[in-house]
C-alpha positions as CSV (number, residue, x, y, z in Angstrom):
1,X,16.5,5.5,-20.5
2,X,17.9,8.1,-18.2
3,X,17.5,11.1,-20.3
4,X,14.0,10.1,-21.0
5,X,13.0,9.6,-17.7
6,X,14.2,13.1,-17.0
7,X,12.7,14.7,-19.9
8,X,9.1,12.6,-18.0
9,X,10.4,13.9,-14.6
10,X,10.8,17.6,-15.6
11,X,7.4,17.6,-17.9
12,X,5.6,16.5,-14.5
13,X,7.4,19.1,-12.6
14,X,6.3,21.9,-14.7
15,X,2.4,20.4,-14.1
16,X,2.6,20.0,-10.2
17,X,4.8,23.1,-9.5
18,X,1.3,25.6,-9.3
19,X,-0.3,22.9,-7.0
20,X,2.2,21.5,-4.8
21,X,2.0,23.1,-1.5
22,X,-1.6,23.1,-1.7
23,X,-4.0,20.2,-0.5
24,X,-5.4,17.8,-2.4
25,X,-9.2,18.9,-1.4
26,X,-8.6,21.5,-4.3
27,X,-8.6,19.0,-6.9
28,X,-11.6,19.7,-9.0
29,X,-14.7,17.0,-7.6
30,X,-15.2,16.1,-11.5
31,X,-11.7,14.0,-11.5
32,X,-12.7,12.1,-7.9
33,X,-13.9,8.7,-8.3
34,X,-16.9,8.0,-6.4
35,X,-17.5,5.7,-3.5
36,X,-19.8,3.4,-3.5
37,X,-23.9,3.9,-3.7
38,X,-25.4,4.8,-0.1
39,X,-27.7,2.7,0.8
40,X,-26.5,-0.7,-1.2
41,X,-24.1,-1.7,2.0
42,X,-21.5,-1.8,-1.1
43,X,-18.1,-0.2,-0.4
44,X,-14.5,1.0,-1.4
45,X,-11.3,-0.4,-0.4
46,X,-8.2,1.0,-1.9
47,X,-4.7,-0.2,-0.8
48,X,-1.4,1.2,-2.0
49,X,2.1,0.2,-2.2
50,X,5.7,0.9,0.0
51,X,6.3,4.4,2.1
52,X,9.9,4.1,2.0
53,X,11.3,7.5,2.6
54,X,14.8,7.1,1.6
55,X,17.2,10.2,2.3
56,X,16.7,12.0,-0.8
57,X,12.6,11.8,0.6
58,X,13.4,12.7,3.7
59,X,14.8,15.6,2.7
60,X,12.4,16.7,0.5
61,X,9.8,16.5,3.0
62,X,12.1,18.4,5.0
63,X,12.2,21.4,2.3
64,X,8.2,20.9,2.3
65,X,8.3,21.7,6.0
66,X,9.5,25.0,5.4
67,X,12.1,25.2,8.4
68,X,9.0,23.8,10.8
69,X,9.9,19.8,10.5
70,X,9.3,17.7,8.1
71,X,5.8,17.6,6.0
72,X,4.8,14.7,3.8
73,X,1.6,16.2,2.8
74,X,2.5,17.8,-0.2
75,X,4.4,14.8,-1.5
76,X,1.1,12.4,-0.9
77,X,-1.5,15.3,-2.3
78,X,-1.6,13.4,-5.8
79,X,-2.6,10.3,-4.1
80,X,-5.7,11.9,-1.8
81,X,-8.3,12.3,-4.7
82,X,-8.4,8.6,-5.2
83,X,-7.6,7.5,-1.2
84,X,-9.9,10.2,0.3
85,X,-13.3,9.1,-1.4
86,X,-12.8,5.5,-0.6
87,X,-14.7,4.0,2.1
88,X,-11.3,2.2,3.4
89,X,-8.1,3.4,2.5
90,X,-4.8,1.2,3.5
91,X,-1.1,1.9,2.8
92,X,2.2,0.1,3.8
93,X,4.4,1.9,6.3
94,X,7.5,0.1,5.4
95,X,9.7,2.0,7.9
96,X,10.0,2.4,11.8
97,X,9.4,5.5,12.9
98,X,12.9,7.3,14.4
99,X,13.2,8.5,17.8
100,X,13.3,12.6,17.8
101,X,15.8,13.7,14.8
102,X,17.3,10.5,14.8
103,X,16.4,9.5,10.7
104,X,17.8,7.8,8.1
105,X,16.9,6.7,4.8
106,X,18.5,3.2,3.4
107,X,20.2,0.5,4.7
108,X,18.5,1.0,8.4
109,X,15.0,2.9,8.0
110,X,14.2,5.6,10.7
111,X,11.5,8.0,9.2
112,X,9.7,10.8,11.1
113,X,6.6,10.5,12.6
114,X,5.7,13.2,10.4
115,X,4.6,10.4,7.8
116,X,2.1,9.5,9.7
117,X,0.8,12.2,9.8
118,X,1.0,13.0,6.1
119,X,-0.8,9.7,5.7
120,X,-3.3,10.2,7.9
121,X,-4.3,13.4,6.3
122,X,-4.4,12.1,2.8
123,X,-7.1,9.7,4.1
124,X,-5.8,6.8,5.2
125,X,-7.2,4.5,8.0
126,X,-4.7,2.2,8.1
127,X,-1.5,0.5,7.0
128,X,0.5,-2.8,7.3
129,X,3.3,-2.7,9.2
130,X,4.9,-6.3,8.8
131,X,8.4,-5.5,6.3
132,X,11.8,-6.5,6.1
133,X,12.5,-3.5,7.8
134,X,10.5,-3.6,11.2
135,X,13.2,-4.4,13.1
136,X,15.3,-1.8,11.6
137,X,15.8,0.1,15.3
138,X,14.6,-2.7,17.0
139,X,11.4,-3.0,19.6
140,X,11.9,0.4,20.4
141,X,11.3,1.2,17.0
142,X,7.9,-0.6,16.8
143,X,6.7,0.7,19.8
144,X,7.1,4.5,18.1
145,X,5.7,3.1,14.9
146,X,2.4,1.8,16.7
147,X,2.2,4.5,19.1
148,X,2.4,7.6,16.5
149,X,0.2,5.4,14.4
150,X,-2.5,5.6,17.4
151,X,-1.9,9.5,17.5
152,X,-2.5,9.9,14.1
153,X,-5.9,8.2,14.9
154,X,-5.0,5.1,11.8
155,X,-5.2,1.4,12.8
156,X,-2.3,-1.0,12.0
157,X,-1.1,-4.7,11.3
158,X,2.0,-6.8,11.1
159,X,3.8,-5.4,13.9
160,X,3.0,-5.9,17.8
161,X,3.6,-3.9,21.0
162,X,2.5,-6.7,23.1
163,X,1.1,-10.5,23.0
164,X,-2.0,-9.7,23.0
165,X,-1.7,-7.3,20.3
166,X,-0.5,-9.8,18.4
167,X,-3.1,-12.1,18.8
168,X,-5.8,-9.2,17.5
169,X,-6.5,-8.6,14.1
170,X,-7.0,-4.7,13.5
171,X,-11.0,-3.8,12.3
172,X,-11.8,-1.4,10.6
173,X,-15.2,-0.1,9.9
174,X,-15.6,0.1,5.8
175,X,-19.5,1.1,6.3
176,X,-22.0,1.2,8.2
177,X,-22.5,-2.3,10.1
178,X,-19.4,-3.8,7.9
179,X,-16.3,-4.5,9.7
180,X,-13.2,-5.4,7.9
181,X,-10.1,-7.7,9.2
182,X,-6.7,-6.5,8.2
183,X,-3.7,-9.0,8.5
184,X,-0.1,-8.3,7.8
185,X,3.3,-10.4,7.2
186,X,6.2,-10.5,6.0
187,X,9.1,-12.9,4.5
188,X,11.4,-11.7,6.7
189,X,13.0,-9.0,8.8
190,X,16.7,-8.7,7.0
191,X,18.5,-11.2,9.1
192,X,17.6,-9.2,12.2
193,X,16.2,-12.1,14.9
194,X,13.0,-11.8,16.4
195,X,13.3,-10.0,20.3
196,X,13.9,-12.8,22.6
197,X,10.7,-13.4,24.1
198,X,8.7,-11.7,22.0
199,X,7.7,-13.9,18.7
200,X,4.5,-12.3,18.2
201,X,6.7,-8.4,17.3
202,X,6.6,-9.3,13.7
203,X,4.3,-11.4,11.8
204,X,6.3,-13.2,9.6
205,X,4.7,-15.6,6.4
206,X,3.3,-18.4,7.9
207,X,0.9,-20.6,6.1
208,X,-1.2,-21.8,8.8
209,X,-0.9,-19.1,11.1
210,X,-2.2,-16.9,8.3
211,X,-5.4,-19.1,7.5
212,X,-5.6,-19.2,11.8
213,X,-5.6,-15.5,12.2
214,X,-8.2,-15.2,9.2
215,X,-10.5,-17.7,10.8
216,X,-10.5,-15.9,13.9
217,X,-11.0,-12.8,12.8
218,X,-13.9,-13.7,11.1
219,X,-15.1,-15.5,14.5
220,X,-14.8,-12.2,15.5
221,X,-17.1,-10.2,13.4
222,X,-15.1,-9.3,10.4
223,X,-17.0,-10.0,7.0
224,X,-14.0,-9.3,4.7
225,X,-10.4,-10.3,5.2
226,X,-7.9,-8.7,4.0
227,X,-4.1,-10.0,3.8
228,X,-1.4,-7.9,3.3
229,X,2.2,-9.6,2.2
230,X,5.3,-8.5,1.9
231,X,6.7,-10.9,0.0
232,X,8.4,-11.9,-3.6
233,X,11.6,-11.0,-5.2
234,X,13.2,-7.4,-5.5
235,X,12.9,-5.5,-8.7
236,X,11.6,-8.9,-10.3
237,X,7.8,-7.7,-12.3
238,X,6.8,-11.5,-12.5
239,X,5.7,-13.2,-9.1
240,X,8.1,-15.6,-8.3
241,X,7.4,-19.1,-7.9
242,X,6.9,-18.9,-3.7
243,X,3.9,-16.3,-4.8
244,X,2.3,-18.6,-7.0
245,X,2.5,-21.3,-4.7
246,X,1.5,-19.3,-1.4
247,X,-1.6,-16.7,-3.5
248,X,-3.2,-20.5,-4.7
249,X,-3.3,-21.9,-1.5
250,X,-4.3,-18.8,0.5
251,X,-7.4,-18.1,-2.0
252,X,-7.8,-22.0,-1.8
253,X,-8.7,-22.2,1.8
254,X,-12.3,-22.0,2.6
255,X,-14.9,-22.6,6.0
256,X,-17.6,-24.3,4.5
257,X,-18.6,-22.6,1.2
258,X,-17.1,-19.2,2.4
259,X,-13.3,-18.7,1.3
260,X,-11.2,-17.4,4.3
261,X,-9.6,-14.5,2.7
262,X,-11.3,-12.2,0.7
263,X,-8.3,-10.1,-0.8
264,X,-4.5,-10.1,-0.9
265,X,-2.2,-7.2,-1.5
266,X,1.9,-7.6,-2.1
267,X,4.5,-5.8,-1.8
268,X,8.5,-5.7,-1.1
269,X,9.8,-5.9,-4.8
270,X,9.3,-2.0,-5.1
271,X,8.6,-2.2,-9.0
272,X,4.6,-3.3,-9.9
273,X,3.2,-6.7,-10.5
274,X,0.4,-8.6,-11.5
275,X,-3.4,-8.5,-10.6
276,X,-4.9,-11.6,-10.6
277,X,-7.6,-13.0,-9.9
278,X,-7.0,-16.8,-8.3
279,X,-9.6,-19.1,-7.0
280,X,-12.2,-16.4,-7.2
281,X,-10.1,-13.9,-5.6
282,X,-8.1,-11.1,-6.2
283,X,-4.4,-10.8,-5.4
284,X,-2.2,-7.9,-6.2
285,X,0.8,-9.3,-6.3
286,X,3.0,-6.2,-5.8
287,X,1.7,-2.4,-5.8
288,X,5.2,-1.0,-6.3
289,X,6.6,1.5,-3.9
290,X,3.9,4.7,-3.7
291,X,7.0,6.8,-2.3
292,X,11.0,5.8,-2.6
293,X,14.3,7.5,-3.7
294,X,16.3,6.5,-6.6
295,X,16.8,2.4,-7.4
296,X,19.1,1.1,-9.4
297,X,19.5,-1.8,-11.2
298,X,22.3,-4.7,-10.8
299,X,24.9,-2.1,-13.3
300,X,24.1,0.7,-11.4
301,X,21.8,2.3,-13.8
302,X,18.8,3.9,-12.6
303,X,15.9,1.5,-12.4
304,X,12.7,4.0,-13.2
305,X,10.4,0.9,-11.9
306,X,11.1,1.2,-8.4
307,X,9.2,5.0,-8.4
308,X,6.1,3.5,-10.1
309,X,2.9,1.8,-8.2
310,X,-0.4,1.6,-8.6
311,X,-2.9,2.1,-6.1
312,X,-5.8,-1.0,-6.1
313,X,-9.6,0.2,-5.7
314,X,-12.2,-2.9,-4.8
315,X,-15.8,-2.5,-4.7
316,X,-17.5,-5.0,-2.5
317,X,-21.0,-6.2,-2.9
318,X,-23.1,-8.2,0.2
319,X,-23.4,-11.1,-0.1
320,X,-26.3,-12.7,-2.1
321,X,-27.6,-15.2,0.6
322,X,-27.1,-15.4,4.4
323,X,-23.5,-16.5,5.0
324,X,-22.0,-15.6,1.5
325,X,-19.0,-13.9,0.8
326,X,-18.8,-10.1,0.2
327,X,-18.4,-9.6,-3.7
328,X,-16.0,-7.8,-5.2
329,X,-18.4,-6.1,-8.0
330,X,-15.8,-4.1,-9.6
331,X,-11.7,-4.3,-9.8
332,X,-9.4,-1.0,-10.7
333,X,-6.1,-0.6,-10.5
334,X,-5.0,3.5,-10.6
335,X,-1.2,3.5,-12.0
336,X,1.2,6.5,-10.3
337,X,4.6,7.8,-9.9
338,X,6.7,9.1,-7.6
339,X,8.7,12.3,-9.3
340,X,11.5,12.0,-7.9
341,X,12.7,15.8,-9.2
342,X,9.4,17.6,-8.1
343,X,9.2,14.7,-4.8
344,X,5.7,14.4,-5.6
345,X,2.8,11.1,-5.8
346,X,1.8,11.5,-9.8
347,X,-1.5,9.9,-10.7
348,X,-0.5,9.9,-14.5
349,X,-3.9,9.6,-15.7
350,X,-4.9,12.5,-14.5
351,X,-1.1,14.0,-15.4
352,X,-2.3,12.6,-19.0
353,X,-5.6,14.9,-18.8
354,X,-3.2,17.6,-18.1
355,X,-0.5,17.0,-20.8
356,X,2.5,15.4,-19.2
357,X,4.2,13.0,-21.7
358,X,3.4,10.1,-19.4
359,X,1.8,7.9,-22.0
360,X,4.5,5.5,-22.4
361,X,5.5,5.1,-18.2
362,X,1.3,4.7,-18.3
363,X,1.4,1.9,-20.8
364,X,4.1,-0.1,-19.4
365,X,2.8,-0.3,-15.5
366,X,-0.5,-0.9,-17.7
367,X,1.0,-4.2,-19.4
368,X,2.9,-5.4,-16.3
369,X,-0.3,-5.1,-14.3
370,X,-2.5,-7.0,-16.8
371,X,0.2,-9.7,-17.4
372,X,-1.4,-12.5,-16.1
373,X,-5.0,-12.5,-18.0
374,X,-6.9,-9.9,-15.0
375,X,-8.5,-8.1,-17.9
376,X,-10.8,-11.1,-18.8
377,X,-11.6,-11.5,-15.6
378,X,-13.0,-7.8,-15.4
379,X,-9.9,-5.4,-14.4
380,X,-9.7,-2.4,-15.5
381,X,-7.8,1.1,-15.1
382,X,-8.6,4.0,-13.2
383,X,-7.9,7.4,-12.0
């Protein structure tokens, strides 16, 4: 398994070594998927999975930098086709960002506030921020998170500088006239406690708060709710049974005829998951990790999973009637890696169109993804 994921690792490097340091706007337009129609009030929403720069990332980034700091850009590039033509792009800052040159990759997270900016650039607008690691440096280390966030000009969720943050669900405009609510929680924070005082730092899995906070934040304008959760087991493909349990009751709740959440997207066990579609909505129940250093597994083998993801893309529809739900008209799911060797985002369908012996890493996130029946109810695979 090694040696073939090496033989995968060097094929890819050979392919992205030409293109590396430059940006992803020099992609041919050809291979971009297209947002959706002007004019329909339809949109895009793609979400991916974990940014967990781990040491051997962090210094790869800081090679990228060139001696300058550290520069994720080149490490993201592969992702930007898909994220930059969406109308709504959200990732999952799993780290706290480090205060100045004080980083470190696994067992306490402290990442450079560089990624944000990488992130930004690639075309996000947002990311979760709830993880078992937001209390990695403490409420210091939220406070940098949030605030280099807001400098990067991207919105965020899970995490809280004050009460009132808390209490506010982050909009973001997907269109013109559509405003969308993103939430984020998490399981837990690693055994660290909560800051005395300040319950409302981390949004941790709550049942009803969850259903609450949706509730209000359609009150408060949003038409489609979006629910990020860091949940499930590690390095376990099938949801585990807390999942289950939580994604059915979630896409259960409803406000008259209208459901309260209109998508949910997982992740924490840093290998892929399911899609599924429950109660007439989708949940993704783990994108994988979009950027990570070497996992192993229980033996101490290397455990290729934990560097493959997929990035979802939603399109939403307006509603039929007055008071509907947003429709979502079309379902993809865009399978990557994360080359550890050339510390580069792979989309391997378009590393396919180019020749990389990828088939086989393709197939497998293909089968995990589609495990539980999503291609009958209209899933399919992008690039």
């Amino acid at each position: 398994m090694i040696t073939r994921s090496r033989q995968v690792a060097l094929a890819l490097t050979v392919l992205l070594t030409a293109g590396a340091a430059c940006q992803a706007r020099d992609h041919e337009p050809s291979a971009r998927p297209a947002p959706a129609p002007a004019g329909t009030g339809a949109f895009t929403l793609v979400a991916s999975g974990g940014v967990l720069p781990h040491a051997s990332v962090l210094d790869r980034a800081l090679f990228d930098g060139g001696g300058t700091g550290y520069d994720f850009r080149p490490m993201l590039a592969g992702a930007e086709p898909v994220v930059s033509r969406a109308d709504l792009a959200l990732c999952h800052l799993e780290t706290v960002i480090g205060a100045d040159g004080d980083y470190a990759g696994d067992p306490l997270f402290k990442s450079p506030p560089e990624v944000a900016h990488g992130l930004a650039v690639t075309g996000y607008d947002g990311c979760s921020t709830a993880s078992d690691h937001s209390l990695d440096d403490g409420v210091d280390g939220i406070h940098r998170t949030l605030d280099t966030l807001d400098r990067s000009g991207m919105r965020h969720a899970g995490t809280a500088r004050v009460a009132a943050e808390g209490r506010t669900a982050a909009i973001l405009n997907a269109a013109p006239a559509v405003q969308v609510a993103h939430l984020s929680y998490t399981h837990g924070t690693n055994g660290n406690p909560l800051p005395l005082g300040q319950p409302w730092a981390v949004d941790l899995i709550d049942e009803k708060k969850i259903l609450a906070d949706a509730r209000a934040a359609r009150k408060a304008g949003a038409e489609v709710v979006v629910v990020s959760l860091h949940w499930g087991t590690e390095g376990q493909e099938k949801p585990d049974k807390m999942q289950l349990a939580l994604a059915g009751r979630l896409t259960a709740a409803a406000t008259g005829d209208r459901p309260d959440i209109d998508l949910i997207l997982g992740t924490h066990a840093h290998v892929p998951q399911a899609y599924e579609k429950v109660n007439g909505t989708w949940v993704v129940y783990g994108l994988g990790d979009q950027i990570a250093g070497e996992r192993t597994d229980a033996r101490g083998a290397r455990d290729p999973r934990g560097n493959q993801s997929t990035i979802g893309r939603f399109t939403f529809a307006p509603p039929e009637r007055s008071g509907g739900r947003w429709r979502v008209t079309r379902a993809e799911f865009v399978p990557q890696l994360y080359d550890l060797d050339a510390g580069r985002v792979v989309n391997l369908g378009r590393a396919l169109d180019q020749g990389a012996d990828v088939l086989g890493v393709r197939d497998r996130i293909r089968a995990v993804v589609l495990s539980r029946g999503a291609a009958q109810d209209g899933l399919v695979m992008g690039k």
